[in-house]
N, C-alpha and C positions, 0 to 999 in steps of 0.2 A: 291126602291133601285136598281142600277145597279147590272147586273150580276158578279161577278171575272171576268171575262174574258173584259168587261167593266168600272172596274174600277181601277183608281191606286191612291195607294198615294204617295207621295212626298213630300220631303226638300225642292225644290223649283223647280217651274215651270218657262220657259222661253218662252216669245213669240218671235219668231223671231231667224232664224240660221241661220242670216250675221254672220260677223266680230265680234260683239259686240255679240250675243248672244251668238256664239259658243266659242268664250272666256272667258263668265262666264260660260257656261258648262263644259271647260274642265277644269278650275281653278279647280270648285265644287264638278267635279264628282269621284276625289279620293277619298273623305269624305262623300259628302251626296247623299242622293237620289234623282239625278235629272230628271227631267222631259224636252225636247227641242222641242217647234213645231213650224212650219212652213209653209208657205202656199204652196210653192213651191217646188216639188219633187228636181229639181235640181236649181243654183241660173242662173238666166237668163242672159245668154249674155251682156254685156255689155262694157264701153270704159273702157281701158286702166288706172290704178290709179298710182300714186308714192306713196310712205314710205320713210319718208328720215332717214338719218342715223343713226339718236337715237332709230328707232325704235327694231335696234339690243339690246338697252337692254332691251327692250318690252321682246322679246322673249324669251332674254337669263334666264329673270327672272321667264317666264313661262314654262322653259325647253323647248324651242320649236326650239332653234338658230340652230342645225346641223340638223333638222330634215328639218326646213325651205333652209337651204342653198343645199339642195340634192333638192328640188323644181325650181330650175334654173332660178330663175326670172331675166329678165334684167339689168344690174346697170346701175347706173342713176349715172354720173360723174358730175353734175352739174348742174345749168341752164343758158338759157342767155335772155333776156331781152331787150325789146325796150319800155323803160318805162320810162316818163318825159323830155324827148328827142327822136329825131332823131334816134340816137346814140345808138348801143350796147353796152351791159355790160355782161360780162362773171364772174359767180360764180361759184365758183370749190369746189369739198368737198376733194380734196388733204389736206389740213390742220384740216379735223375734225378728232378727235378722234377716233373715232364710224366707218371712212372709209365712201364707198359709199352708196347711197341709192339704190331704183330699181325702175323703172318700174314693176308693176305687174298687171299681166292677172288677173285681179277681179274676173270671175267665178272659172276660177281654184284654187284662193285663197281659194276663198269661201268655197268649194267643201272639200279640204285639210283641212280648221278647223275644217266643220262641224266632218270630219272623225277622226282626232284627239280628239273631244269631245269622239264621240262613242268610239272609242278607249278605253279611259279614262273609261268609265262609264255610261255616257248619256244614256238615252232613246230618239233617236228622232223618233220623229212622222212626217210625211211629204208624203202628202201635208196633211193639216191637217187646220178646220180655227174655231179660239176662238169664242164661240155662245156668255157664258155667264161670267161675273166673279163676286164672291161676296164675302164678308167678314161673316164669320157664328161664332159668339162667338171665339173661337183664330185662325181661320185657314180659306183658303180660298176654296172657291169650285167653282170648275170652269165647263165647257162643251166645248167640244169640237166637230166638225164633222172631219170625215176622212173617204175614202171610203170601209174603214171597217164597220165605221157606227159613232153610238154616243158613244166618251168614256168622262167619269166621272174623274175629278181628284179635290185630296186635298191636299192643299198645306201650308205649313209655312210661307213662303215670295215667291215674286213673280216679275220674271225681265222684264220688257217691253222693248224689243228687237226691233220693232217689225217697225222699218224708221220713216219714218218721219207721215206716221199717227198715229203713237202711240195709239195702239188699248188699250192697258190696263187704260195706264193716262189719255186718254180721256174717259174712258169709265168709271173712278173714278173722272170726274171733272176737271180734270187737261186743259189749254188752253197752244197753242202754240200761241207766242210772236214773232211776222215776223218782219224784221229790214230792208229788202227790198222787192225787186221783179226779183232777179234775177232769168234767164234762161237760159240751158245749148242746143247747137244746134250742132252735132255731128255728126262724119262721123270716120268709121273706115273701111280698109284696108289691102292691103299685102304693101310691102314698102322692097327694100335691106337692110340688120339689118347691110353692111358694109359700106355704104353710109355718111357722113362728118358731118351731123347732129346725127347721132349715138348713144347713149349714153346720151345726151343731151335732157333738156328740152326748149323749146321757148314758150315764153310770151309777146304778144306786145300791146299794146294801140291803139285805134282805136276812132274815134269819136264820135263813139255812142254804144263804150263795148269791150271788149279784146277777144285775139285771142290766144290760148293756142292749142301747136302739142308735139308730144313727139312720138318715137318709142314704139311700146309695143311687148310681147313677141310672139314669131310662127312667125318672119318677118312682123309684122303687124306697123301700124301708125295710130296714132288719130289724127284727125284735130276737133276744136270745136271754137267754137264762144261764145261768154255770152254779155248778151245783158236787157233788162227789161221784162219782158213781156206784159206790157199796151204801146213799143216803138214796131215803122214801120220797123224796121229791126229784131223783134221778130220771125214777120209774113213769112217775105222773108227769114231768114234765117232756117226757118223750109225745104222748099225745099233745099238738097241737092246739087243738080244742083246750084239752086244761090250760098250757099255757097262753093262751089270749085268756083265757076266762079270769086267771091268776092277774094279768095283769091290766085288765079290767078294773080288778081291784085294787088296785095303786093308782093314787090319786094322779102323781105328775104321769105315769107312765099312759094313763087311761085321758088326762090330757092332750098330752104326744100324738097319740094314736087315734083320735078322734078329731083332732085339727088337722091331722094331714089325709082324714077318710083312709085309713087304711084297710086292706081289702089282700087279706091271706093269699098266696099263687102258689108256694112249696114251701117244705120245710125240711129238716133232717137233724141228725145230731152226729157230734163230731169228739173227737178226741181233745182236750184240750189243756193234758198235765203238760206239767217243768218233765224236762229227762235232758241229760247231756250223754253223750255215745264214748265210751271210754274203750280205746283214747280214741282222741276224735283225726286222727290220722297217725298211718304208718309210711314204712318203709315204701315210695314212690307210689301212695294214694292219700286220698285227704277229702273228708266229709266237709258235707256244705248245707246250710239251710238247716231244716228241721232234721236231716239225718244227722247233722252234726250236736245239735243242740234246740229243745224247740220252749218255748214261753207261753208262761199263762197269758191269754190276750188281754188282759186287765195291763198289762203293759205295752198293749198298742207294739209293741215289735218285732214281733215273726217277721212279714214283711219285709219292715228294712235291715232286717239281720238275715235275710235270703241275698237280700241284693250287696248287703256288705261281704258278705262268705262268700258269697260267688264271684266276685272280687278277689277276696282275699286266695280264694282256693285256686285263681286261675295266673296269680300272680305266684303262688309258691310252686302251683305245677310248671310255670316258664323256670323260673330259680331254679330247678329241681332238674329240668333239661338242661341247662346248663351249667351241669354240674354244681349247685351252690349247696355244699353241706347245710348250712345252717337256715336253707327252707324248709324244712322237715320242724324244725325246734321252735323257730319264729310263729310259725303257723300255730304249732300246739299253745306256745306262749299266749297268741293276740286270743286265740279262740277260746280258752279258759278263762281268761282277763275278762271277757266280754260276760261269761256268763257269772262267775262268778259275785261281778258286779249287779249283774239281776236278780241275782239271787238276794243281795241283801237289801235289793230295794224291794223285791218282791214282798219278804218279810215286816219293810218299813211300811208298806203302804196295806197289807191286813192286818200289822199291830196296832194300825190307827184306828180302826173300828173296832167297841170293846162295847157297844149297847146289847152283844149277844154271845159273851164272852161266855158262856154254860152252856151253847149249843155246839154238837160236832163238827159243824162246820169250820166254825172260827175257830171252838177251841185247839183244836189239832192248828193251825194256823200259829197262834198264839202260843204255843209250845215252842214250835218251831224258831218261834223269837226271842224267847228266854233263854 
């Protein structure tokens, strides 16, 4: 047996304190005893994300809306598009409800939830990384390393936070369900935040994958490309250099980028297929965020489907303590409903582009909608 000092118990354990983890910790941790870990001391640099505007009643509903709005993230007035033509199209969030979305600095988001969990309640652990997890007669017993050393915990239900490897559901059986191969090729920046393109997101089509820039916050801009990763502009687009040089040569794109003086600082590349985690919860656990389900960004909503799942997953884990059979079913219900629905807009919105309907890119795309 571990020593007190070694071990704890807990309502419920989360792996993983993104967006979705630390969501369901701070829902949980006015009521129960949570537990939050992570591998990472702080969340790693990364490009620039949107929220669009409904995500204000995300927040409002999690108490989080003026706490959020003192955090100063970018708004996001719009977007504009070169998509199924030539031709630009301008979308404005003047007429939504909800007002603008944002740009937001992903670490520092990060950073701000994890701190409002602990706030709340939370125990996080971090950097910390899950050895074992197991089911023992009604509860779960897990291990963990952290460089304190080995801690011991027990748990009631158990959130798999934890991206897109989803360390828990796969470690109970669970498989991810891939619906492409997309990749994300990126480069981020300083950029003037008063510059024409401002405020504004850009989205174009290209012949072999789409080209998505947006201002992000500290005066900064993301340039990224998405593309297959078994296609020859995978490869080339990983270097840096080719991609500015690439998009140099795009008239609007090499507009963009030359009115706000933009000036390359890092870059990387990233995963950035459809997969849903089948199933996406069991027997007293339940997948959240990209463990549970993750999205091509071409639909703007990782983000706010971290913050709705972790939501949802913190509300089925309370149901779940208190005995509510039909948390288990409800959960699986909202959370395939969610994707399922993306899935076929996914399809609607690359069926619309058809100027390069003979390329692997779209073609395979284009199959998918037939």
């Amino acid at each position: 047996m571990a020593s007190r000092n070694n071990f704890r118990e807990v309502d419920v354990l989360i792996v993983g304190a993104g967006p979705a983890g630390a969501t369901a910790a701070l829902n949980l941790a006015p009521t129960r005893r949570v537990a939050l870990i992570d591998a990472q001391t702080q969340p790693r640099p990364g490009i620039a994300e949107s929220l669009p505007p409904a995500a204000r009643r995300l927040l409002t509903d999690m108490g989080l809306w003026e706490r959020f709005k003192l955090e100063r993230h970018s708004p996001c007035y719009g977007n504009r598009s070169i998509w199924g033509s030539p031709h630009a199209v301008e979308t404005d969030f003047l007429r939504d409800p909800d007002g603008h979305g944002w740009h937001v600095d992903r670490a520092r988001f990060d950073v701000w939830l994890r701190g409002m969990a602990v706030e709340r309640g939370a125990f996080l652990l971090a950097p910390a990384k899950l050895e074992s997890i197991a089911w023992d007669k009604n509860r779960w017993r897990v291990r963990s390393q952290s460089m304190e050393g080995c801690l011991e915990l027990v748990a009631g239900v158990a959130v798999d936070a934890g991206g897109r490897a989803a360390p828990i559901g796969r470690c109970l059986g669970a498989r991810r369900e891939r619906s492409d191969q997309l990749l994300c090729s990126w480069i981020c920046g300083s950029a003037r935040p008063d510059s024409a393109a401002a405020g504004f997101s850009h989205v174009e089509a290209a012949e072999d994958g789409w080209w998505y820039t947006a201002p992000a916050p500290g005066s900064r801009r993301v340039l990224a490309f998405h593309t297959d990763s078994d296609l020859p502009g995978a490869r080339l687009m990983a270097d840096p250099k080719n991609l500015l040089e690439r998009a140099a040569a795009n008239p609007a794109l090499a507009g963009i980028l030359s009115d706000s003086d933009f000036t390359i600082e890092h870059s990387g590349v990233r995963a950035a297929h459809s997969a849903r985690l089948q199933p996406m919860a069991g027997p007293a656990w339940f997948a959240a965020g990209d463990a549970a389900c993750s999205f091509d960004p071409l639909s703007s909503q990782g983000l706010l489907n971290a913050l709705y799942s972790g939501l949802a997953a913190a509300e089925g884990a309370d149901r779940f303590l208190r005995g509510m059979n039909d948390a288990l079913p409800e959960y699986l219900l909202a959370m395939n409903q969610v994707f399922e629905t993306y899935e076929q807009r996914r399809r609607y919105w690359y069926n619309a582009e058809t100027r390069w309907s003979d390329q692997p890119f779209w073609r395979r795309r284009q199959s998918e909608a037939s």
